[in-house]
C-alpha positions as CSV (number, residue, x, y, z in Angstrom):
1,X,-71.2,-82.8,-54.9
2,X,-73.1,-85.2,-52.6
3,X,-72.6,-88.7,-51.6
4,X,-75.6,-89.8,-53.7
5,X,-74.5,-87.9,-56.5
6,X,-70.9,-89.4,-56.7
7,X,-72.3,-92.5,-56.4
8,X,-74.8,-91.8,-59.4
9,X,-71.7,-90.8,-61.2
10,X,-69.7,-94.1,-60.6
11,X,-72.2,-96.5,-61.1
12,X,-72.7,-94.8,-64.5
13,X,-68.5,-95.1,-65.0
14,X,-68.6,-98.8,-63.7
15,X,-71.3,-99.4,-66.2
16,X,-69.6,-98.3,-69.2
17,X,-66.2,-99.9,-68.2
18,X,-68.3,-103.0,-68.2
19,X,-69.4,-102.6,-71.5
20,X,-66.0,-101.9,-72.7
21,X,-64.0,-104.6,-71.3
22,X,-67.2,-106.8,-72.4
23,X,-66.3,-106.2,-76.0
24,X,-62.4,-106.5,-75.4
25,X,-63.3,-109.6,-74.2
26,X,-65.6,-110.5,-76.9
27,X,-63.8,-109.0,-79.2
28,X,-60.3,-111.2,-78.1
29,X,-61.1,-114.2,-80.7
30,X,-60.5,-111.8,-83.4
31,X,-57.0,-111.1,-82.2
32,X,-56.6,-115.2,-81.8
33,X,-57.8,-115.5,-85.3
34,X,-55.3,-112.6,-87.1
35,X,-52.6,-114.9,-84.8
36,X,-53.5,-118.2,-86.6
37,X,-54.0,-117.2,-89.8
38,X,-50.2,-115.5,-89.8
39,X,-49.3,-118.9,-88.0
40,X,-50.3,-120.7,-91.5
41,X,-49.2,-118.0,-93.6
42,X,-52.7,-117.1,-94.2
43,X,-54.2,-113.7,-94.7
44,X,-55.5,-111.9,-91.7
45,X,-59.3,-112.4,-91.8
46,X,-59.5,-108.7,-89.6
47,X,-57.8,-106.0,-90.4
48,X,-54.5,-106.0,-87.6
49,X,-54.2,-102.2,-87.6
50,X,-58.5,-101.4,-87.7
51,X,-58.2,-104.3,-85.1
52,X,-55.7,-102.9,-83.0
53,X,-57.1,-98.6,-83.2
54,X,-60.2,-99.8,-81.8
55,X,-58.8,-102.2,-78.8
56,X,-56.6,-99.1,-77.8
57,X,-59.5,-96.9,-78.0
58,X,-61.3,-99.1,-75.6
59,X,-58.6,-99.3,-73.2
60,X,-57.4,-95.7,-73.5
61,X,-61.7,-94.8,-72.7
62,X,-61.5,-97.6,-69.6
63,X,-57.9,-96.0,-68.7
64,X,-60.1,-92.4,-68.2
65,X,-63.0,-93.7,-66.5
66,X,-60.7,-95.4,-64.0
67,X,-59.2,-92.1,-63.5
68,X,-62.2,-90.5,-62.5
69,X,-62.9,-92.4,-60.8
70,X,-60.3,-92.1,-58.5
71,X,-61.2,-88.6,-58.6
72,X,-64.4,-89.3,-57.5
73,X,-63.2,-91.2,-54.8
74,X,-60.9,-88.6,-53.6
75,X,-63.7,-86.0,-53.5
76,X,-65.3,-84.7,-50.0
77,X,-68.8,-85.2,-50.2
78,X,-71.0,-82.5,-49.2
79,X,-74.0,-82.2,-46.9
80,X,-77.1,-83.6,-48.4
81,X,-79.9,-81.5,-47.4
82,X,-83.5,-82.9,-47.0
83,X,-86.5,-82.0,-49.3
84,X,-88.3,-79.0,-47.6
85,X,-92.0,-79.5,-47.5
């Protein structure tokens, strides 16, 4: 694997783990909400267990992609060799 091609391959991890930790973070109020509502002896308005599958799913995904990260890091580029004409 080359140097531009293990870059190509982490900008495309860092990008999703972006996107996931976007919709944790988005997601969070949710979470805040279930908390209140118990709180006040309310029903949750989301469902805790739906709720908490997909969180886990997100951070189990951005767990991976850290991983392979890593992986890539580790890895020993090889030569790149120029276009012939």
């Amino acid at each position: 694997m080359t140097q531009s091609e293990i870059i190509e391959q982490k900008n495309a991890l860092d990008s999703e783990k972006l996107t996931l930790q976007s919709q944790l973070d988005s997601d969070d109020y949710k979470t805040q909400k279930n908390s209140e509502y118990k709180e006040a002896g309310k029903p949750y308005p989301y469902d805790p267990v739906e709720l908490h599958a997909k969180h886990q799913a997100w951070r189990d995904r951005i767990n991976e992609i850290e991983d392979e990260i890593k992986r890539l890091d580790a890895i020993e580029p090889e030569e790149e060799t120029p276009p012939t004409l």
